[in-house]
C-alpha positions, 0 to 999 in steps of 0.5 A: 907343355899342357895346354888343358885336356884334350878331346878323347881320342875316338880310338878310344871311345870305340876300342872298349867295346866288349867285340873288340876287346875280347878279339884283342885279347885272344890275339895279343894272347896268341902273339906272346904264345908264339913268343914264348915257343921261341922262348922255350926254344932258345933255352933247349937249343936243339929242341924239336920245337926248332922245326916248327919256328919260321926262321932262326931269326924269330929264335935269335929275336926272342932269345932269353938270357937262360943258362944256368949261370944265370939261374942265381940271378932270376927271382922267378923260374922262367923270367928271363930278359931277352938278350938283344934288350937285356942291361948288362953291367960291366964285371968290375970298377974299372969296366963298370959300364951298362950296355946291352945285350948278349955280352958274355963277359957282363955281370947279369941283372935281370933288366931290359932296356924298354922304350915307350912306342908312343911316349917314346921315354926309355925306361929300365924294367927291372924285376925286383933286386935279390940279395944277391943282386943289389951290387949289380942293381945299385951299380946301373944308378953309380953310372954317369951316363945310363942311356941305351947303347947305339944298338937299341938307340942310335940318337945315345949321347954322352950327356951326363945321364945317370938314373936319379929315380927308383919306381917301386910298384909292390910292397916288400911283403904281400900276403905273407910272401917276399916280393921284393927285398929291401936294398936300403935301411929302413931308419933315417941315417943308418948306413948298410954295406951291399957287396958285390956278387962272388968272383966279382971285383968291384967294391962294396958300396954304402947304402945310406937313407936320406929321407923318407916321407909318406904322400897319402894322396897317391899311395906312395912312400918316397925315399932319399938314398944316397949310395957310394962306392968303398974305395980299398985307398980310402979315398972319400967319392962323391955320394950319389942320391936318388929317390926311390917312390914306391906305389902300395896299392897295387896288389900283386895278380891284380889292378888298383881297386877302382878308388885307387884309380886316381891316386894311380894316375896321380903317382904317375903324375908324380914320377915324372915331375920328380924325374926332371927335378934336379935340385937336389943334384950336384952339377945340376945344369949338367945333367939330362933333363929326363934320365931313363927311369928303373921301375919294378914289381916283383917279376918286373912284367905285369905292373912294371909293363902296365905303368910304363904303357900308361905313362907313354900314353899320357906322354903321346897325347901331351897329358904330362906337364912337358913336351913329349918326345918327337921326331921318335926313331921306329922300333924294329919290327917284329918278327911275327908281322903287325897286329891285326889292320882292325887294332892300328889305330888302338894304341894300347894294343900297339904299346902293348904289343911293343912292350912284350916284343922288348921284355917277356910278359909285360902287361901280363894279365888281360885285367892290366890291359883293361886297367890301361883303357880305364885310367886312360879313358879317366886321364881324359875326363 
């Protein structure tokens, strides 16, 4: 449990130096370079850039979802989850599972299993759900157990683990542009009924608001949505609740001004004492403890990536009101070796790194790396 602050870590103190920050940049930005390559690569199987890679291992590591028939499922051109990490949904209501992987008879979603490399926590990063990917999206929260599969997690259990919270991190609308579409209605009560993509069987499923507050303080909006599948029999289902906390000020492009600085640190506070509450849950003595989490943006890379890095970090140094997650099983490596010796003991540059060896373009912009410094360093204070 917490026990009071600790010292800054002198990792910290030292890593913000402005020699040390900007080599970091150029080689973090270098590695994902050498990422995409692999990327482009796997998207033109018998391109020329094939010759230049070291081995098909990295191009198997580092291979995306692409295709055309997953082009309909994408909000952004070239914003493709890896295969080896990305969720798969099962095609219809009797196959509904999630896994993982390169799973040629799944429903696509554009999702990525992410573990924290400190915090150790699995997280669903999520672009935004399409309209036409709702059903799918909706489906990952219907499941009663959501964990990563052996593959990725060989510690999975069958405990009932299904997703009961929802992190937002951009508003519907920013600048006049669509960033996320809304999945659920707007008016307490009201019912909405999302159907499943074409050529896919599973029901339809009623969307319904429960509840929904503002909480100033942290700059969140936190709704109560229950979801339910139709049955065909019309046989009632048990609803399924889960709360959906959306951050507004985290402009797209762009970090929190320096006053929502706190309110930042607060909501992640939030999320994860909201993610251990159960008693709102039926079965709750039943349920796991601290469920995987979906958090998106819009692309589901740059925010999503950034709060998931600072929410390991708050984990890794007991900053969070729990224990954190021991005893923690090593990522696979990555094919493009380790960082640099002069960045081991920076682990915002480690969580960084793993992060985007697991989802394309996570933590996207230098200024998002230097906001996990910052809130850090404050987290400290």
């Amino acid at each position: 449990m917490n026990r009071g602050l600790p010292d800054t870590p002198s990792w910290l103190q030292t890593s913000q130096k402005l020699s040390h920050v900007n080599t970091l940049l150029q080689t973090l930005g270098e590695r994902e370079r050498q990422r995409e390559t692999a990327r482009r690569a796997s998207r033109r199987r018998r391109s020329p850039v094939l010759n230049v890679l070291r081995s098909t291992e990295r191009l198997h590591h580092y291979s995306v979802a692409a295709g055309y028939a997953n082009k309909w499922g994408n909000r952004y051109l070239y914003s493709e989850p890896y295969d080896r990490t990305r969720v798969v949904v099962g095609i219809d209501e009797e196959q509904c599972v999630v896994g993982t992987g390169d799973a040629s008879h799944g429903r696509y979603l554009n999702a990525s299993w992410v573990r924290e490399m400190f915090g150790g926590k699995w997280w669903i990063a999520t672009q935004a759900p399409l309209p036409n990917t709702a059903h799918a999206f909706l489906s990952v929260i219907l499941q009663p157990v959501t964990r990563p599969p052996q593959l990725l997690d060989a510690s999975t259990t069958s405990q009932r683990c299904r997703v009961r919270t929802v992190v937002q991190l951009t508003k519907n609308v920013e600048n006049g542009r669509v960033k996320a579409h809304p999945y659920f209605p707007a008016v307490i009560g009201a019912s909405w009924t999302v159907p499943p993509e074409e050529r896919v069987s599973a029901p339809s499923i009623k969307v319904t608001l429960l509840e929904t507050k503002s909480i100033p303080e942290v700059h969140c909006i936190q709704s109560t949505v229950s979801i339910v599948p139709i049955s065909s029999t019309g046989q009632e289902q048990e609803p399924i609740t889960f709360r959906h906390m959306m951050y507004t000020a985290w402009p797209d492009h762009g970090v929190p001004e320096p006053e929502d600085r706190a309110s930042l640190l607060a909501f992640i506070h939030l999320v994860d004492r909201s993610n251990k509450d159960t008693s709102s849950q039926p079965h709750s003595d039943e349920l796991y403890p601290d469920p995987p989490i979906i958090v998106n943006c819009s692309a589901g890379i740059g925010r999503t990536g950034s709060f998931i890095a600072l929410s390991s970090l708050l984990r890794a140094y007991d900053l969070f009101a729990s224990d954190p997650v021991t005893n923690l099983t090593p990522l696979p490596a990555s094919p493009l070796g380790p960082l640099p010796s002069e960045f081991k003991d920076d682990l915002v540059a480690q969580e960084v790194d793993s992060l985007r060896e697991q989802r394309p373009g996570m933590v996207q912009r230098d200024e998002q790396i230097m906001l996990i410094y910052e809130v850090l360093a404050a987290a400290f204070s």
